[in-house]
SEFI-422075 format. One record per residue: y, x, z of N, C-alpha, C, O in turn; residue in one letter; chain. Coordinates in Angstrom, 2 decimals. Example, Ala and Ser with C-alpha at 12.3 -4.5 7.8 and 13.67 -1.06 7.14 Angstrom:
<rs>
     n.Y     n.X     n.Z    ca.Y    ca.X    ca.Z     c.Y     c.X     c.Z     o.Y     o.X     o.Z aa ch
   -5.69   13.19    7.80   -4.50   12.30    7.80   -3.30   13.20    7.80   -3.32   14.24    8.46  A  A
   -2.25   12.85    7.08   -1.06   13.67    7.14    0.03   12.90    7.87    1.14   13.41    8.04  S  A
</rs>
This chain:
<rs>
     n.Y     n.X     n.Z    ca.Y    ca.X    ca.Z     c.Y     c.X     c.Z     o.Y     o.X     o.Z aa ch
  117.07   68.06  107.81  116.44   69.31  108.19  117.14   70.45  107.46  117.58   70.28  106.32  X  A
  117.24   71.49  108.04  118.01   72.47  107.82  116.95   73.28  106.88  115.76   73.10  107.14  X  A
  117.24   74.01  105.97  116.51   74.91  104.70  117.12   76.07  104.64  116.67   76.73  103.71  X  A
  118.15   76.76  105.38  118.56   78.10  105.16  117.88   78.82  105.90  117.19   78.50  106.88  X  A
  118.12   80.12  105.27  117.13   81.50  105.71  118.16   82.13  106.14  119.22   82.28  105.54  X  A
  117.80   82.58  107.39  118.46   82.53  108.58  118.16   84.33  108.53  117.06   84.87  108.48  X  A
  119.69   85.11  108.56  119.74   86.61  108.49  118.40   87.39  108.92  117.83   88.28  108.28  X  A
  117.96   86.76  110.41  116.66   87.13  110.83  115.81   87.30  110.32  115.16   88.34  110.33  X  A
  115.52   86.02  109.54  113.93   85.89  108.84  114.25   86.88  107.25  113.29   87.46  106.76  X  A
  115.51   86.97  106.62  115.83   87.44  105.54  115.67   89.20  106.21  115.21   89.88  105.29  X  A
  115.87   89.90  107.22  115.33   90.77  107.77  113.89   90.92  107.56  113.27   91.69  106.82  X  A
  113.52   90.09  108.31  111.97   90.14  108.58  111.06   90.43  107.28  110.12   91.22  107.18  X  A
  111.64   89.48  106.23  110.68   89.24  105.29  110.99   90.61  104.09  110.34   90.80  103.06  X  A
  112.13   91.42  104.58  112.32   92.49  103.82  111.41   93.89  104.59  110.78   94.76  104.00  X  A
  111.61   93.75  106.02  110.32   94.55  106.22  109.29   94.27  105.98  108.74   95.23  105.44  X  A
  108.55   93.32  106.08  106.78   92.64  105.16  106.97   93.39  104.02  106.42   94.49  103.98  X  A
  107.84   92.91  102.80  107.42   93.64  101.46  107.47   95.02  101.25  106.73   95.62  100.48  X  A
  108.36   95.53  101.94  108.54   96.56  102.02  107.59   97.49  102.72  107.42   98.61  102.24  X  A
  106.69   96.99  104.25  105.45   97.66  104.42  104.20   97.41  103.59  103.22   98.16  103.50  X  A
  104.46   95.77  102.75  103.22   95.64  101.90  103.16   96.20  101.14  102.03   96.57  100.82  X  A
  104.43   96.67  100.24  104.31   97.96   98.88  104.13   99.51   99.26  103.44  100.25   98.56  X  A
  104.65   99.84  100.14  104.45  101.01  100.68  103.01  101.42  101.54  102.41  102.50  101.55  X  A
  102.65   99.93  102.39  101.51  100.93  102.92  100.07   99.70  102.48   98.99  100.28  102.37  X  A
  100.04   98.33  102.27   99.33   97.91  101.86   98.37   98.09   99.85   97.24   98.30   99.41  X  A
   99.86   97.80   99.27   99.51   97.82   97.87   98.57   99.35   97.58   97.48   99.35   97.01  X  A
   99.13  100.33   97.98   98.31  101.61   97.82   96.71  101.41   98.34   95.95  102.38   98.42  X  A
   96.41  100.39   98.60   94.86  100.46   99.70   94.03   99.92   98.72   92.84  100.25   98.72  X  A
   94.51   99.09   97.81   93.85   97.94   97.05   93.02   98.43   95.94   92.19   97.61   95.53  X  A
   93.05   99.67   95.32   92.11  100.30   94.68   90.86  100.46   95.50   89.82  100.01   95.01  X  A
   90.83  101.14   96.88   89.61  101.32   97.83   88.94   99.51   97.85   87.78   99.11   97.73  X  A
   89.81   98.99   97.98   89.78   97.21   98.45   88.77   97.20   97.27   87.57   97.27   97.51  X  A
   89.23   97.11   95.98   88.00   96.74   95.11   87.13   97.16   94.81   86.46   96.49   94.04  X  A
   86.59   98.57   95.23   85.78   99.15   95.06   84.90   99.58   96.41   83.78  100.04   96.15  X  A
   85.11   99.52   97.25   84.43   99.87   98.55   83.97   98.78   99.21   84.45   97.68   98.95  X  A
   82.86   98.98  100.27   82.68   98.52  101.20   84.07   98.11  102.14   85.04   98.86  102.27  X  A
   83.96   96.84  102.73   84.99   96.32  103.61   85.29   97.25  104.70   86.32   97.85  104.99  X  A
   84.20   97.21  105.21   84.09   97.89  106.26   84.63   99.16  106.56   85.27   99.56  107.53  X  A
   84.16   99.84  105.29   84.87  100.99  105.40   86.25  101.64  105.30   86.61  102.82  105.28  X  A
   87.22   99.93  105.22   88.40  100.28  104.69   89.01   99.78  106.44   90.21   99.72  106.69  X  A
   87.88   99.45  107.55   88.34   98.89  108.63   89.28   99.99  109.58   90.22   99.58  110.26  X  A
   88.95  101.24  109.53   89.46  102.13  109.94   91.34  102.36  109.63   92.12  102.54  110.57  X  A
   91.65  102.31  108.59   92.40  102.29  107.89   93.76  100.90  108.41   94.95  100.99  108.73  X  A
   92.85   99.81  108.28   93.27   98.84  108.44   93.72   98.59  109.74   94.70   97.93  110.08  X  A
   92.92   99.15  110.43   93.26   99.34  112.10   94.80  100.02  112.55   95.67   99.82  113.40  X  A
   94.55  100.87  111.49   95.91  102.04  111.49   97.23  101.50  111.62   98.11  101.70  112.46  X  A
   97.14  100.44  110.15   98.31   99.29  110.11   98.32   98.38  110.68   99.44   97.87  110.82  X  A
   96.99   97.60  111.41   97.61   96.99  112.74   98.81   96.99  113.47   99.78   96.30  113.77  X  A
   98.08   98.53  113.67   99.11   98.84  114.87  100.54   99.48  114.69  101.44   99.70  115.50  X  A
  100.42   99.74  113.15  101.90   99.98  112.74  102.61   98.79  112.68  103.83   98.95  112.83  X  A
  102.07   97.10  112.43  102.66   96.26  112.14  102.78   95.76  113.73  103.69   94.94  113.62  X  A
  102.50   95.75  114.76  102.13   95.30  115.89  103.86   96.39  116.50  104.61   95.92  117.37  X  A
  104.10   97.55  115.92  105.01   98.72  116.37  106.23   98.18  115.95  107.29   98.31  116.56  X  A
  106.06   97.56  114.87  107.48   97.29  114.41  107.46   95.47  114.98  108.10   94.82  114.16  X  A
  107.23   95.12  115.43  106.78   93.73  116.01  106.90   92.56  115.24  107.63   91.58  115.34  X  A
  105.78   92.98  114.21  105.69   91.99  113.17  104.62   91.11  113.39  104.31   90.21  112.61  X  A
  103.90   91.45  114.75  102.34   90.67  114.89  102.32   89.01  115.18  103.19   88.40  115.81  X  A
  101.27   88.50  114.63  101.14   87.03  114.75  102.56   86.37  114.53  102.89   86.21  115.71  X  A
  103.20   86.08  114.07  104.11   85.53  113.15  104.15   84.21  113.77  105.05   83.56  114.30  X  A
  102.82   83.97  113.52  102.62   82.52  114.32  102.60   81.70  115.78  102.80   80.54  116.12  X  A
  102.23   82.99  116.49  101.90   82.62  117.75  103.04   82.41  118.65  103.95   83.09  118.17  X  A
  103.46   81.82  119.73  104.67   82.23  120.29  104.93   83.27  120.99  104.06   84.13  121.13  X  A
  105.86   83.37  121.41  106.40   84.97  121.95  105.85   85.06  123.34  105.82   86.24  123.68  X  A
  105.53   84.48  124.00  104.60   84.24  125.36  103.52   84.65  125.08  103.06   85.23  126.07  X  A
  102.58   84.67  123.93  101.42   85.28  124.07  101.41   86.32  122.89  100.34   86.89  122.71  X  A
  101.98   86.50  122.44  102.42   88.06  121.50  103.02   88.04  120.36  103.26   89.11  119.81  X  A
  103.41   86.74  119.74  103.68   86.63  118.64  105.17   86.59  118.33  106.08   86.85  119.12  X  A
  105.23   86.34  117.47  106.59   86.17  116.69  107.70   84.56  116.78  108.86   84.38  116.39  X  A
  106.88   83.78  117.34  107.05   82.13  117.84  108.41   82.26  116.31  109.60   82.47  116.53  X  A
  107.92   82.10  115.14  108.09   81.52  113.98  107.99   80.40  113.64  106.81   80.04  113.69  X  A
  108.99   79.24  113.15  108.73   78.10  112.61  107.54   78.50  111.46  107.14   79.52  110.90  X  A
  107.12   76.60  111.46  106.26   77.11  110.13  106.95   77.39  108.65  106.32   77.85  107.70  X  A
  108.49   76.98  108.61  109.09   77.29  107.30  109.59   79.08  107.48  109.50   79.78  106.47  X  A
  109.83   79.39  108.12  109.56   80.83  108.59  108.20   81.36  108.47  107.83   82.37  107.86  X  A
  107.42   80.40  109.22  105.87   81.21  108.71  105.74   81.59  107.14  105.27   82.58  106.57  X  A
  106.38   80.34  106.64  105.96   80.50  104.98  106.20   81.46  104.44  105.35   82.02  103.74  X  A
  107.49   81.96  104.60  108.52   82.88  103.94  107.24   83.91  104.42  106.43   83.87  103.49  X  A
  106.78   84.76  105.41  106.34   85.55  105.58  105.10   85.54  104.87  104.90   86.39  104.00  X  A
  103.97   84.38  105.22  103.28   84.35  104.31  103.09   84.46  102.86  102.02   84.75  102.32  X  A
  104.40   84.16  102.14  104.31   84.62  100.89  104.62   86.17  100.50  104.26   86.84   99.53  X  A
  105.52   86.54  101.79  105.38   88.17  101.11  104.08   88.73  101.06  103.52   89.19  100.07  X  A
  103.31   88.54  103.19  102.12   88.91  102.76  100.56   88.66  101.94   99.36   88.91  101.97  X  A
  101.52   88.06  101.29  100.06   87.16   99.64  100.60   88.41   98.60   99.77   88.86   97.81  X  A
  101.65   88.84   98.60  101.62   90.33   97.33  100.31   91.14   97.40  100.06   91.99   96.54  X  A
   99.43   90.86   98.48   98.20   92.43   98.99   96.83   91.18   99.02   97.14   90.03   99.36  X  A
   95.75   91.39   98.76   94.83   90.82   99.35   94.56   91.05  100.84   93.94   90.30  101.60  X  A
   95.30   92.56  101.21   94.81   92.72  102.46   96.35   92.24  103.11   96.83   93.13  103.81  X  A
   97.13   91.08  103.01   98.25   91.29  103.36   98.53   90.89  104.52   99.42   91.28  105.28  X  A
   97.12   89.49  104.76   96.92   88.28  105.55   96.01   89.17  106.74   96.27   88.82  107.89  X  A
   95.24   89.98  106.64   94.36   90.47  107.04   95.00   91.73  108.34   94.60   91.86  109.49  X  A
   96.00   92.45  107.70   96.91   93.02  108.31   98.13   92.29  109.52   98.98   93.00  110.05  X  A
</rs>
């Protein structure tokens, strides 16, 4: 089985950290102190910023909106977005 990180995913996973420090990590003060809910608005926002740059569902295949990512690809992504509590959530 092949184990290299493939230019793509080394792309990919530099936009994740890079939207998780820039637009996630800043949220995480409200995160511990607020109501969830009230941070849903917000969160909605980056949805659809992450959905813009076509980072959505990672997992799913590309036939129904996703990113059709291996799961060793999933990982890589998943660990950037574990830097945020809201990283998974986004």
């Amino acid at each position: 089985m092949d184990f290299a990180i493939s230019n793509r995913i080394q792309t990919i996973v530099g936009m994740i950290q890079e939207f998780v420090e820039a637009e996630l990590i800043p949220l995480e003060p409200d995160f511990l102190v607020k109501d969830f809910k009230e941070l849903l608005p917000v969160l909605r926002e980056k949805q659809e910023m992450v959905k813009k740059m076509e980072l959505w569902a990672p997992n799913f295949p590309v036939e129904c909106g996703g990113m059709g990512l291996s799961l060793l690809e999933h990982g890589l992504v998943s660990e950037a977005l574990g830097r945020s509590p809201l990283g998974h959530y986004v």
